[in-house]
mmCIF file of the N, C-alpha and C atoms, coordinates in Angstrom:
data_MODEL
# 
_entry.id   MODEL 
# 
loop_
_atom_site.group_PDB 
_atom_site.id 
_atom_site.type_symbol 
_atom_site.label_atom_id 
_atom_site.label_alt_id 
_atom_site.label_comp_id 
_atom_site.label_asym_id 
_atom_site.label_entity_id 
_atom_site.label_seq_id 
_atom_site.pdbx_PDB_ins_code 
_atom_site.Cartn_x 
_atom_site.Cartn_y 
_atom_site.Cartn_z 
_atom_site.occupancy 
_atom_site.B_iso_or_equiv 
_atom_site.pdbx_formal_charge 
_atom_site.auth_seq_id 
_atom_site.auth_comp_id 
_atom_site.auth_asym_id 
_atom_site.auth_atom_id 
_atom_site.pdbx_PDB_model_num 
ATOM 1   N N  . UNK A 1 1  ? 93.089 -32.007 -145.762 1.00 0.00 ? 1  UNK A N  1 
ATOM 2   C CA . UNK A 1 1  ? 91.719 -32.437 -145.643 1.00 0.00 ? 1  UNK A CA 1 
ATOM 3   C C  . UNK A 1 1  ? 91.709 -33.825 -145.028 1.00 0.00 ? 1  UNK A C  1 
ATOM 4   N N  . UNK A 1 2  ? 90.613 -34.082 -144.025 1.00 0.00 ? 2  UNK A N  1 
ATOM 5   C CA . UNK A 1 2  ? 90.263 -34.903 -143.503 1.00 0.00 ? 2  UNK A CA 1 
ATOM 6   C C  . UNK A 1 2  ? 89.554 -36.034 -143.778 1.00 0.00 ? 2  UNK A C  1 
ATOM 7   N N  . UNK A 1 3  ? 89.674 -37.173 -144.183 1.00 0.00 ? 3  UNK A N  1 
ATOM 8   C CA . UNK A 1 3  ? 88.213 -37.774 -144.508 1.00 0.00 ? 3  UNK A CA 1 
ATOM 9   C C  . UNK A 1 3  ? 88.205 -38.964 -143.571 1.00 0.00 ? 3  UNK A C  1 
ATOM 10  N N  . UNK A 1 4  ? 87.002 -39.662 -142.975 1.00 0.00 ? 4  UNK A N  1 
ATOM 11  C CA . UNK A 1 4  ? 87.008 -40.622 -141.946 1.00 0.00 ? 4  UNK A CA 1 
ATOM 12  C C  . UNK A 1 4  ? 85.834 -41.502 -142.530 1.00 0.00 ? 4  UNK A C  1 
ATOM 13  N N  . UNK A 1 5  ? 85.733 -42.655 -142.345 1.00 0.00 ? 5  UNK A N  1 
ATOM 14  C CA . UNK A 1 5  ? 84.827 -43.535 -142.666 1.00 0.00 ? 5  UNK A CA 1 
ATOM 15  C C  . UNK A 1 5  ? 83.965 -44.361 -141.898 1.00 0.00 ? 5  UNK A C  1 
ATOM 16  N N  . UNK A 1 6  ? 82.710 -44.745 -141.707 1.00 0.00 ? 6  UNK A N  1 
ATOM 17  C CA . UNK A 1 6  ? 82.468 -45.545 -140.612 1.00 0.00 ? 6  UNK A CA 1 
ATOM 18  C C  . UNK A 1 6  ? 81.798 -46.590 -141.272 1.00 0.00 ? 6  UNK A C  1 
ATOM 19  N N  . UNK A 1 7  ? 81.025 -47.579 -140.674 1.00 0.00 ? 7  UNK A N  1 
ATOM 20  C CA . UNK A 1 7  ? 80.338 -48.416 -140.761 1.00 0.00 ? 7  UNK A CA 1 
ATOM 21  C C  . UNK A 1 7  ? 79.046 -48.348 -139.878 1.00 0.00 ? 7  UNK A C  1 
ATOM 22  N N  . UNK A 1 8  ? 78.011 -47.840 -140.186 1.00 0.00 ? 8  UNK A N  1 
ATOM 23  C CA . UNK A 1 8  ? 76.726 -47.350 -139.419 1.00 0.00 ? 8  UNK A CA 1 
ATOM 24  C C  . UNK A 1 8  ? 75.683 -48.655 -139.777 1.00 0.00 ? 8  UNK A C  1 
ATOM 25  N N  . UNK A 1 9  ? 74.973 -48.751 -138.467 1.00 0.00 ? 9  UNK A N  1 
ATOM 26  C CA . UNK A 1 9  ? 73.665 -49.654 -138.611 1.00 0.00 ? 9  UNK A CA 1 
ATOM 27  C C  . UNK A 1 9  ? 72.299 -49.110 -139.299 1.00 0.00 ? 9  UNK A C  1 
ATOM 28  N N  . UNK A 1 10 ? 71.611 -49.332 -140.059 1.00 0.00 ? 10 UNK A N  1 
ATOM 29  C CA . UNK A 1 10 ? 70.693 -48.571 -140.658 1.00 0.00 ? 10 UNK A CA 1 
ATOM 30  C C  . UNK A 1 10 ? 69.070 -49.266 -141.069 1.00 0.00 ? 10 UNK A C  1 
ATOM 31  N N  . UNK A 1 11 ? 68.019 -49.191 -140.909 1.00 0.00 ? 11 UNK A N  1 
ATOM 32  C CA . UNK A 1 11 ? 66.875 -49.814 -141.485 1.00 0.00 ? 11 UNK A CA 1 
ATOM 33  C C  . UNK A 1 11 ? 66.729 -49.628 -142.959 1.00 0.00 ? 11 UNK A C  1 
ATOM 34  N N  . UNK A 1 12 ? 66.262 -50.282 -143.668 1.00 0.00 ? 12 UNK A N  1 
ATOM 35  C CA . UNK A 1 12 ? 65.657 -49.924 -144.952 1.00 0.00 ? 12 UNK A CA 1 
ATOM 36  C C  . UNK A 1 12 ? 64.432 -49.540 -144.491 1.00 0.00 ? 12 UNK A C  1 
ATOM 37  N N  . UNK A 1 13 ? 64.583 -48.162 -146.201 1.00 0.00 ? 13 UNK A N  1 
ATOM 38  C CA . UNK A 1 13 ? 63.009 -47.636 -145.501 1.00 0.00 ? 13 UNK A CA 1 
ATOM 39  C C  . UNK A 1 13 ? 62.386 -48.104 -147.150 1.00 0.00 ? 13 UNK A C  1 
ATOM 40  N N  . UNK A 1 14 ? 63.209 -48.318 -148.173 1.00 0.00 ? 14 UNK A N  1 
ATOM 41  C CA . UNK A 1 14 ? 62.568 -47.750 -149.787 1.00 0.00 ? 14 UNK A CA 1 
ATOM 42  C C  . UNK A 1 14 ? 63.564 -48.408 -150.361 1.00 0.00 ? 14 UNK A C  1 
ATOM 43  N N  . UNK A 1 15 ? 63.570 -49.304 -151.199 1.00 0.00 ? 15 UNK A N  1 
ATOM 44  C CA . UNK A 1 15 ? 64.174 -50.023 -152.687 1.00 0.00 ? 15 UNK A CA 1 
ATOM 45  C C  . UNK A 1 15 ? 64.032 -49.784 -153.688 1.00 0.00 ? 15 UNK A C  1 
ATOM 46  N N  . UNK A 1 16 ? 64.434 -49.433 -154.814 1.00 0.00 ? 16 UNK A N  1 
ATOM 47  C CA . UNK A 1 16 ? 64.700 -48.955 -155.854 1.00 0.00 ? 16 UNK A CA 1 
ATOM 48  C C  . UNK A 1 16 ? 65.804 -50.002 -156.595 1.00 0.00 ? 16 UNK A C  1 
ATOM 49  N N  . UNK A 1 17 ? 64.617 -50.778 -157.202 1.00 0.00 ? 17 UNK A N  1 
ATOM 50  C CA . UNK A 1 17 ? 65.634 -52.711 -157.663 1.00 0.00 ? 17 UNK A CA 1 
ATOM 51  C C  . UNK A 1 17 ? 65.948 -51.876 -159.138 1.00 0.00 ? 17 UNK A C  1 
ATOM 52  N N  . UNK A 1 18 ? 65.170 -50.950 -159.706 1.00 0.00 ? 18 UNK A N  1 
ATOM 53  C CA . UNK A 1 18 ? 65.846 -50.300 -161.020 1.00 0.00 ? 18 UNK A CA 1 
ATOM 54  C C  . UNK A 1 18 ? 67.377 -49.874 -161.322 1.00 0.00 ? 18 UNK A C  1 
ATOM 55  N N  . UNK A 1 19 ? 67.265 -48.892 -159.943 1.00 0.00 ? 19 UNK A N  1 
ATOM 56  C CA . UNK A 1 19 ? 68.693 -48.312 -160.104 1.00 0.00 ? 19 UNK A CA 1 
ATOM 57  C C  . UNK A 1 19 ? 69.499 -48.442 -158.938 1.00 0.00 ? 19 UNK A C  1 
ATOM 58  N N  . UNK A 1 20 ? 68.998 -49.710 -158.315 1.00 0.00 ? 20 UNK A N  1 
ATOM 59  C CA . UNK A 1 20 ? 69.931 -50.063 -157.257 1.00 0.00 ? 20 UNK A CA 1 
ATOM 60  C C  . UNK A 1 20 ? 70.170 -49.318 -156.064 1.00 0.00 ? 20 UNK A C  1 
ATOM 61  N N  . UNK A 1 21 ? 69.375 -48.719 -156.386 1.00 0.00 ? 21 UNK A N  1 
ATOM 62  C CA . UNK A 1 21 ? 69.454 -47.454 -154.574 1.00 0.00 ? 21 UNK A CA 1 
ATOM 63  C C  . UNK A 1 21 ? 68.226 -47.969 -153.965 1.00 0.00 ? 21 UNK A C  1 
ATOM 64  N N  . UNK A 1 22 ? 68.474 -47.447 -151.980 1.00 0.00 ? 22 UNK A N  1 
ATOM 65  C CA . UNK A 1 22 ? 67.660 -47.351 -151.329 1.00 0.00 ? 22 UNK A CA 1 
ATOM 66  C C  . UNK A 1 22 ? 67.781 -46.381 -150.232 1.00 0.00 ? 22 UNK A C  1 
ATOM 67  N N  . UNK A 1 23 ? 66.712 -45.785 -149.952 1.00 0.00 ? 23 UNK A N  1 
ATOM 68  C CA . UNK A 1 23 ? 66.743 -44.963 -149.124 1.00 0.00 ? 23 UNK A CA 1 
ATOM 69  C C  . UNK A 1 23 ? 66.998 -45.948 -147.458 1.00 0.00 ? 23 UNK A C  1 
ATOM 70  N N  . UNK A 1 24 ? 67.109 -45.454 -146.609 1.00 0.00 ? 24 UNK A N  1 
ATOM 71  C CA . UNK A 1 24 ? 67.872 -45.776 -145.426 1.00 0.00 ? 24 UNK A CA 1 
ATOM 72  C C  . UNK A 1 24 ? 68.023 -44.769 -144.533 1.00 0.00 ? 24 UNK A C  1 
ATOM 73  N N  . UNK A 1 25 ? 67.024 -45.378 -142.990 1.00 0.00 ? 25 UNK A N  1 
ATOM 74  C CA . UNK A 1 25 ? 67.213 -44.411 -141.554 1.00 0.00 ? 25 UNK A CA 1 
ATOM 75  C C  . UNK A 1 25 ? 68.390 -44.966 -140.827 1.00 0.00 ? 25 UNK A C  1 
ATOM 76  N N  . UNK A 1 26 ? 69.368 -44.577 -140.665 1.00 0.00 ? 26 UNK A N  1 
ATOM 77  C CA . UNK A 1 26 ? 70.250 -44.275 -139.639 1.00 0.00 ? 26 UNK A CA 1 
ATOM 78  C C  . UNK A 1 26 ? 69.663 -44.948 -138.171 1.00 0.00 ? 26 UNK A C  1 
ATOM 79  N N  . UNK A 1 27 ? 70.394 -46.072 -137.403 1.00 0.00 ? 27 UNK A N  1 
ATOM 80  C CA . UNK A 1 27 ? 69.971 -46.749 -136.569 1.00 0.00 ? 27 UNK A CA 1 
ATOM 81  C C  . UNK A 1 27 ? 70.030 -45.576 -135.283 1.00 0.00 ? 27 UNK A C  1 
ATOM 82  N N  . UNK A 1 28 ? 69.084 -45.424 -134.409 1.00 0.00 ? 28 UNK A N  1 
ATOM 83  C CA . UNK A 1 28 ? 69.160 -44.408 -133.497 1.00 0.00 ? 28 UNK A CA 1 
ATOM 84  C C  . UNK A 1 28 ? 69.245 -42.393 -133.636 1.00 0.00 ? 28 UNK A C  1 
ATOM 85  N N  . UNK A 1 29 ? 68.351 -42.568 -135.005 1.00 0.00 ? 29 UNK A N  1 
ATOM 86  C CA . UNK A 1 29 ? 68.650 -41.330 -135.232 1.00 0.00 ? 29 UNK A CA 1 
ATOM 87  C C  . UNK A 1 29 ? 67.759 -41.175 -135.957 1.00 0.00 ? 29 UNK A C  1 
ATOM 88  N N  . UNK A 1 30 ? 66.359 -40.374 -135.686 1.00 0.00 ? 30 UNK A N  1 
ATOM 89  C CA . UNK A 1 30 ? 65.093 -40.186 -135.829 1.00 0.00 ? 30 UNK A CA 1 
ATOM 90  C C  . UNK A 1 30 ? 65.414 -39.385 -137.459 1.00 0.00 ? 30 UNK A C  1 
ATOM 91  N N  . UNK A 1 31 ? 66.312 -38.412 -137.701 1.00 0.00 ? 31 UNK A N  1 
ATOM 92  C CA . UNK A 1 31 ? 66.240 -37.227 -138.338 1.00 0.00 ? 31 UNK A CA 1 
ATOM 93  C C  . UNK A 1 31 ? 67.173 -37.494 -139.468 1.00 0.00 ? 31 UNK A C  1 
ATOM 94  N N  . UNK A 1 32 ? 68.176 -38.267 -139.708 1.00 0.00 ? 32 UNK A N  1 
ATOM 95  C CA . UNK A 1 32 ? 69.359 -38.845 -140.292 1.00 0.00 ? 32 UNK A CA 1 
ATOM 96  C C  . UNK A 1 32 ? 68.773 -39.938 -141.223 1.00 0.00 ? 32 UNK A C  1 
ATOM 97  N N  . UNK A 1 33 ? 68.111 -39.891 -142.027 1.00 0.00 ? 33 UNK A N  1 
ATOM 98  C CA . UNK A 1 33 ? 67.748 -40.296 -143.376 1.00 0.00 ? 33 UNK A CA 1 
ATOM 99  C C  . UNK A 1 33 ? 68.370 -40.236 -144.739 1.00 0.00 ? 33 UNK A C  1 
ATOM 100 N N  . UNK A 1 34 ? 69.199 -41.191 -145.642 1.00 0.00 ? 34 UNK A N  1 
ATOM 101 C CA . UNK A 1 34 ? 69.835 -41.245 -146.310 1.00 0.00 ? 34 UNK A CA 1 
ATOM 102 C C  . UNK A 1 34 ? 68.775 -41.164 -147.381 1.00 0.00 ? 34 UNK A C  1 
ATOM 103 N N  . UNK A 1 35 ? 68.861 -40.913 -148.813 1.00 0.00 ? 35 UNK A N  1 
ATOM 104 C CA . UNK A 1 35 ? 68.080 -40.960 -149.857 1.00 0.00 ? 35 UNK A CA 1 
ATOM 105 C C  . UNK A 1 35 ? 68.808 -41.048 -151.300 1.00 0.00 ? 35 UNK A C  1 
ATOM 106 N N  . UNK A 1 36 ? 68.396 -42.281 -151.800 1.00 0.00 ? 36 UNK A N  1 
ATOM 107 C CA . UNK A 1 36 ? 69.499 -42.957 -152.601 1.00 0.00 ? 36 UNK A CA 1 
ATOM 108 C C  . UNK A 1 36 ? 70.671 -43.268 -152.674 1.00 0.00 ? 36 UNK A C  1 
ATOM 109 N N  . UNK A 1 37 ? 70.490 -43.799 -151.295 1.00 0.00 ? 37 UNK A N  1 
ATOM 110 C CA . UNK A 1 37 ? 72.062 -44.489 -151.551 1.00 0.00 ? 37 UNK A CA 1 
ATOM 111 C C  . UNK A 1 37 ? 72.351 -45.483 -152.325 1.00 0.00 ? 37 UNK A C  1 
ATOM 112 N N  . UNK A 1 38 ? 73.755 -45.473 -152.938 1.00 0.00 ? 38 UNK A N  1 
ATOM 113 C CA . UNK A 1 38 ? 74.020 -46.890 -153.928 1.00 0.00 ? 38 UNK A CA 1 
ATOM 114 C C  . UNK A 1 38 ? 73.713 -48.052 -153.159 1.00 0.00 ? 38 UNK A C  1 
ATOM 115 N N  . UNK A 1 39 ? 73.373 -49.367 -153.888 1.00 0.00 ? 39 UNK A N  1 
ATOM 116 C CA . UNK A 1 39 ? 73.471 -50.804 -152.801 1.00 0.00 ? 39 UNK A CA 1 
ATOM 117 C C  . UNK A 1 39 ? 75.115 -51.612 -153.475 1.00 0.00 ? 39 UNK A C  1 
ATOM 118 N N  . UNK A 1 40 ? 75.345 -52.122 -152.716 1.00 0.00 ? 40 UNK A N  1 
ATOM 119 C CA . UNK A 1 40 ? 76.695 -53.294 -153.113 1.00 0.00 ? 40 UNK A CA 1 
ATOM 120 C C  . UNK A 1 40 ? 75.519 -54.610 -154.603 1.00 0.00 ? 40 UNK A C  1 
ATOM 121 N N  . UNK A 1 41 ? 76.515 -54.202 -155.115 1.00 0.00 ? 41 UNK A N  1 
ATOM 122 C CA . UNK A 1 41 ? 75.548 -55.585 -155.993 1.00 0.00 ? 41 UNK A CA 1 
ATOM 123 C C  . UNK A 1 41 ? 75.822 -57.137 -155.939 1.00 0.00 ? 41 UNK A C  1 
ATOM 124 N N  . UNK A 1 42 ? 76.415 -56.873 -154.707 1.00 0.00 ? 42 UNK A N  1 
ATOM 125 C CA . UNK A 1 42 ? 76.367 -58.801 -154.910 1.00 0.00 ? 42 UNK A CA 1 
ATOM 126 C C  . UNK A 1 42 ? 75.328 -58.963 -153.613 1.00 0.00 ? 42 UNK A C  1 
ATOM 127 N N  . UNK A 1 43 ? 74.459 -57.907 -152.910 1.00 0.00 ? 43 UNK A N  1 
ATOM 128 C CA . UNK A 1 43 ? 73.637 -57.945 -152.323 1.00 0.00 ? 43 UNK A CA 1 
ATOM 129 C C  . UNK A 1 43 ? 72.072 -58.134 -153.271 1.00 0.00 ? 43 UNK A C  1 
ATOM 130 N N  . UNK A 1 44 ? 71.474 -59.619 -152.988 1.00 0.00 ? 44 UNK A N  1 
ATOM 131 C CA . UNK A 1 44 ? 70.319 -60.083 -153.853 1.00 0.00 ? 44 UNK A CA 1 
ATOM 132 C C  . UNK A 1 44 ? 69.493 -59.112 -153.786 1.00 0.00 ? 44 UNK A C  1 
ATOM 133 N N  . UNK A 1 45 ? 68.556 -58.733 -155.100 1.00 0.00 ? 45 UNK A N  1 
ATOM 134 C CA . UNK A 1 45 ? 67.224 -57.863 -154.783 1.00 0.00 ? 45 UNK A CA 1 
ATOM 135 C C  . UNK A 1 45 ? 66.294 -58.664 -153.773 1.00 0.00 ? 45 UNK A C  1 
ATOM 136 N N  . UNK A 1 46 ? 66.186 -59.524 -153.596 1.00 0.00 ? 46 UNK A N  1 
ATOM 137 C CA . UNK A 1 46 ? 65.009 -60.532 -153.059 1.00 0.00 ? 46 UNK A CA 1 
ATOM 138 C C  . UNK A 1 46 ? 65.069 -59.818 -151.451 1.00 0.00 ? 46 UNK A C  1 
ATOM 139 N N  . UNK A 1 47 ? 66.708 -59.719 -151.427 1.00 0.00 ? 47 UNK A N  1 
ATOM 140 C CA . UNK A 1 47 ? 66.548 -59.773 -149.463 1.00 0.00 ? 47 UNK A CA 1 
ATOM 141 C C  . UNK A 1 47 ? 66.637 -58.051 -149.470 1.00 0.00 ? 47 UNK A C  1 
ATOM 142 N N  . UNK A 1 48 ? 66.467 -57.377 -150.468 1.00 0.00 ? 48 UNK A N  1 
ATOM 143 C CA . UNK A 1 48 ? 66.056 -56.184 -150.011 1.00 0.00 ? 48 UNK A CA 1 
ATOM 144 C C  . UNK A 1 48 ? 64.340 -55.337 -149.770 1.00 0.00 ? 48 UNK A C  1 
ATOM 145 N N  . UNK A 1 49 ? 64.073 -55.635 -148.083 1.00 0.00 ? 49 UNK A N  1 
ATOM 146 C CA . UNK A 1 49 ? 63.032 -55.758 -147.893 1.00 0.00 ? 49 UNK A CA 1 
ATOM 147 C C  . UNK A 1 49 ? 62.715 -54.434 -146.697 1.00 0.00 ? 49 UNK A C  1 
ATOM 148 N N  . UNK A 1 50 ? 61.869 -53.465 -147.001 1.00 0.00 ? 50 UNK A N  1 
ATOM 149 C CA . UNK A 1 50 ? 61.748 -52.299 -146.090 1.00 0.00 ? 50 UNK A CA 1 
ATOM 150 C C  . UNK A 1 50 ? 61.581 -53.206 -144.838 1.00 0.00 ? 50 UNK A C  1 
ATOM 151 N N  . UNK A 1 51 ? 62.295 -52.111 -143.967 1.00 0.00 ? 51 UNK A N  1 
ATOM 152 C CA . UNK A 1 51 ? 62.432 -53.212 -142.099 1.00 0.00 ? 51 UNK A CA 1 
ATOM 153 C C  . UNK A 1 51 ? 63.225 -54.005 -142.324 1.00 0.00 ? 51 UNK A C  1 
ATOM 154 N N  . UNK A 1 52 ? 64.215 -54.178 -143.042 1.00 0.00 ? 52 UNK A N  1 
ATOM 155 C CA . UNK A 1 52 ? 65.877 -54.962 -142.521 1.00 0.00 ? 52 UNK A CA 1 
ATOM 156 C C  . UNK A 1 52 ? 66.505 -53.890 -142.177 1.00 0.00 ? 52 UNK A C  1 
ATOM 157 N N  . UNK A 1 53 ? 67.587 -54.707 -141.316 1.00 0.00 ? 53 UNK A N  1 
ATOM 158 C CA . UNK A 1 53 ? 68.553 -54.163 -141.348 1.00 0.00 ? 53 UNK A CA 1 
ATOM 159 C C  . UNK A 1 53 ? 69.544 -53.935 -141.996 1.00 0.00 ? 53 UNK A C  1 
ATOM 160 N N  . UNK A 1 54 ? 70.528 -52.973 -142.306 1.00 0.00 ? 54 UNK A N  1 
ATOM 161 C CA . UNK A 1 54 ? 71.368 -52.650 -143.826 1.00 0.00 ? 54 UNK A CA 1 
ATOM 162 C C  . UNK A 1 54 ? 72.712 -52.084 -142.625 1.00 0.00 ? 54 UNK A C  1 
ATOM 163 N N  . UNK A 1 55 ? 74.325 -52.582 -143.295 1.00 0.00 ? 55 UNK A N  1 
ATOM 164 C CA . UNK A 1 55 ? 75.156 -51.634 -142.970 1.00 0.00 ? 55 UNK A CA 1 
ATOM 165 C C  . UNK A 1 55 ? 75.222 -50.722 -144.020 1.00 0.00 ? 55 UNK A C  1 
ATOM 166 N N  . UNK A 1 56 ? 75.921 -49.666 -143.474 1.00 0.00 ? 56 UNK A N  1 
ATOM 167 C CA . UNK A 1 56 ? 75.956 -48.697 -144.517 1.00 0.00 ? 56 UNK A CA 1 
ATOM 168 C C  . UNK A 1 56 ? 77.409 -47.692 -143.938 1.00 0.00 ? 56 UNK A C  1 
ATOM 169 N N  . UNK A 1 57 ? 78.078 -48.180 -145.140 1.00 0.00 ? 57 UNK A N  1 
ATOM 170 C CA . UNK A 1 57 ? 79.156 -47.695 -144.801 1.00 0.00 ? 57 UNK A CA 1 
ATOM 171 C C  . UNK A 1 57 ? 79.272 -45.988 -145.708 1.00 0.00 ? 57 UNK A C  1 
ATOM 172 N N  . UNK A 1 58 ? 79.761 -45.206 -144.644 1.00 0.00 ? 58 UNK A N  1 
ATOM 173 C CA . UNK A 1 58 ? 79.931 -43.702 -145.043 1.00 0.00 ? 58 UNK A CA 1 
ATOM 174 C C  . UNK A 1 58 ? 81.135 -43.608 -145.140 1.00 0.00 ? 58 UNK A C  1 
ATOM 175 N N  . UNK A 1 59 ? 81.535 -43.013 -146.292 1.00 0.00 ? 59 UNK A N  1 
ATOM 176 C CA . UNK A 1 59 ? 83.041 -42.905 -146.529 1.00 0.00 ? 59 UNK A CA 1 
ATOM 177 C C  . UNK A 1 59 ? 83.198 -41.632 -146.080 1.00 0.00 ? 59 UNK A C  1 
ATOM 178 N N  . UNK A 1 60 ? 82.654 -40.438 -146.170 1.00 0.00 ? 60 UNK A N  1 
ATOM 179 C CA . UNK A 1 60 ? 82.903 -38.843 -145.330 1.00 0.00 ? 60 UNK A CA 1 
ATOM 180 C C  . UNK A 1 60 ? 82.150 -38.580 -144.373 1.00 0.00 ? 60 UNK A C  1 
ATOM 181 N N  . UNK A 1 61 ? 82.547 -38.753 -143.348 1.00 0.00 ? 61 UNK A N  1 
ATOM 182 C CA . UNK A 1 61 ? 81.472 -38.117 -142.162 1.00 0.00 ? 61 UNK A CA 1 
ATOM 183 C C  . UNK A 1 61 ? 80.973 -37.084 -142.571 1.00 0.00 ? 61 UNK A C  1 
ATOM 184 N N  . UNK A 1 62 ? 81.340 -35.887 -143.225 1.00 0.00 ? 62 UNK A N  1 
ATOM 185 C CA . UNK A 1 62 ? 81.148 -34.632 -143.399 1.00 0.00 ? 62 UNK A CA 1 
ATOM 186 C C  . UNK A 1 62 ? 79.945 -34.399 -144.269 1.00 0.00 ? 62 UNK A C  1 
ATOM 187 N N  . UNK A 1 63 ? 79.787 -35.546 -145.063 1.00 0.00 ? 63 UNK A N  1 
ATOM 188 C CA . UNK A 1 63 ? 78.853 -35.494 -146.300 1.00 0.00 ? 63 UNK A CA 1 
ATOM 189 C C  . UNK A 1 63 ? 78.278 -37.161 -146.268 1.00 0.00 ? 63 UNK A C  1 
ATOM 190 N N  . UNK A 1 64 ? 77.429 -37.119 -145.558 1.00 0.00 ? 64 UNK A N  1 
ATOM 191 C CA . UNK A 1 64 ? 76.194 -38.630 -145.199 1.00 0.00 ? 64 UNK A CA 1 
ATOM 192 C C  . UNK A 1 64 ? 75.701 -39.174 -146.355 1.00 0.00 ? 64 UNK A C  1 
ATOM 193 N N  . UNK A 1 65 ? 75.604 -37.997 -147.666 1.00 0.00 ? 65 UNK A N  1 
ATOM 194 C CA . UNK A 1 65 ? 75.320 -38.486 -148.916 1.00 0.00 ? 65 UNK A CA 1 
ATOM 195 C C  . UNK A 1 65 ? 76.265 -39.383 -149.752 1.00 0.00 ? 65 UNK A C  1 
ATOM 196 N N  . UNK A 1 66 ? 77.866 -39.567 -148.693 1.00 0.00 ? 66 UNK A N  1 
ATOM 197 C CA . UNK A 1 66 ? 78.645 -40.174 -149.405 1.00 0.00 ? 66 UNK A CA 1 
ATOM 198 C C  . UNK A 1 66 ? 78.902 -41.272 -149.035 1.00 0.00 ? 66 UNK A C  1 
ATOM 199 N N  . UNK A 1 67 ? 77.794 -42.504 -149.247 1.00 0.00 ? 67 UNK A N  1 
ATOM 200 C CA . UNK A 1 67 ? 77.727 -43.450 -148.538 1.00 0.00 ? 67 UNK A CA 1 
ATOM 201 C C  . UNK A 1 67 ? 77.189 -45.004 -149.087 1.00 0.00 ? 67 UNK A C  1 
ATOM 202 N N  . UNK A 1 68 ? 77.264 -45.939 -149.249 1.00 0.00 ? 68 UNK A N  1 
ATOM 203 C CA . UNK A 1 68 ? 76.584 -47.216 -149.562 1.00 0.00 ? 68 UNK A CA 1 
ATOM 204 C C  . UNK A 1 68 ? 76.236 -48.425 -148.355 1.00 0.00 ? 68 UNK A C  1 
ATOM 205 N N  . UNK A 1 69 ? 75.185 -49.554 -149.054 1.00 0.00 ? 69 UNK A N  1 
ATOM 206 C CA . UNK A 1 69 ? 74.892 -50.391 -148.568 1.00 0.00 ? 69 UNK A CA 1 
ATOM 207 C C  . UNK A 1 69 ? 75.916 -51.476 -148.935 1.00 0.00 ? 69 UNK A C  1 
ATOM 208 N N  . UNK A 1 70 ? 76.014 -51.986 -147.737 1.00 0.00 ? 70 UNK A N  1 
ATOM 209 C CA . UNK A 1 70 ? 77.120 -53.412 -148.062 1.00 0.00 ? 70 UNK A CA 1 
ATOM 210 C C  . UNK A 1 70 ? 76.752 -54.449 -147.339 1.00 0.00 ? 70 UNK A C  1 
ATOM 211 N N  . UNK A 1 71 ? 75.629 -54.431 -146.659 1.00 0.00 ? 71 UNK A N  1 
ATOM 212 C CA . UNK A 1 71 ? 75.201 -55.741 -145.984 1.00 0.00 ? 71 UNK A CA 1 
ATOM 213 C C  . UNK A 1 71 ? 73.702 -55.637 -145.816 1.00 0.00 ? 71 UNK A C  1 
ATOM 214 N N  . UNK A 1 72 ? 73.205 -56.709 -145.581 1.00 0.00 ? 72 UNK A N  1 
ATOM 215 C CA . UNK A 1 72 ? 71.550 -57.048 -144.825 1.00 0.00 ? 72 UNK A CA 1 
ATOM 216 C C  . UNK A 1 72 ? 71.620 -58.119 -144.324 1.00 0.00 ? 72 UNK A C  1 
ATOM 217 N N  . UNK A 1 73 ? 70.199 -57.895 -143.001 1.00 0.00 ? 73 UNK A N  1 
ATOM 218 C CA . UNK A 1 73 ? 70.206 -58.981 -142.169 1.00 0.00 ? 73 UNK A CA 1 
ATOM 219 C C  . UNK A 1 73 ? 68.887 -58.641 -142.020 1.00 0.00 ? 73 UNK A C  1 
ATOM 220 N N  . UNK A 1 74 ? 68.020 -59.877 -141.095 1.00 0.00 ? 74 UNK A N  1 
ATOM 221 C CA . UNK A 1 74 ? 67.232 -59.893 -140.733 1.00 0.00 ? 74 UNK A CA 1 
ATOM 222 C C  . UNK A 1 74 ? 66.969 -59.476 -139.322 1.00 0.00 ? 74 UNK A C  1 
# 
């Protein structure tokens, strides 16, 4: 078995400061919508703001659901 990992550019679309997830569109990819992904926690709630930008690293290409936030920017 194969597994490959990337580091993808992504918008915030939805925060969830309860349980630390946010949903997240896939930079250049209308249809590729993540939904609850974990966030990194040393990333502040404050700067999680729908319309940043988020990396989001996918650990299985195969499965997009297997994936977190590890950065934001403006």
């Amino acid at each position: 078995m194969s597994i490959t990992s990337s580091i993808k550019p992504g918008i915030l679309k939805a925060w969830d400061g309860v349980n630390w997830r946010a949903d997240v569109q896939i930079v250049g990819s209308l249809q590729l919508w993540l939904a609850g992904v974990p966030v990194a926690r040393n990333i502040a709630a404050v700067e999680m703001v729908t319309g940043r930008n988020v990396a989001v690293a996918i650990f299985d290409e195969t499965n997009p659901a297997d994936a977190a936030v590890i950065a934001v920017w403006t």
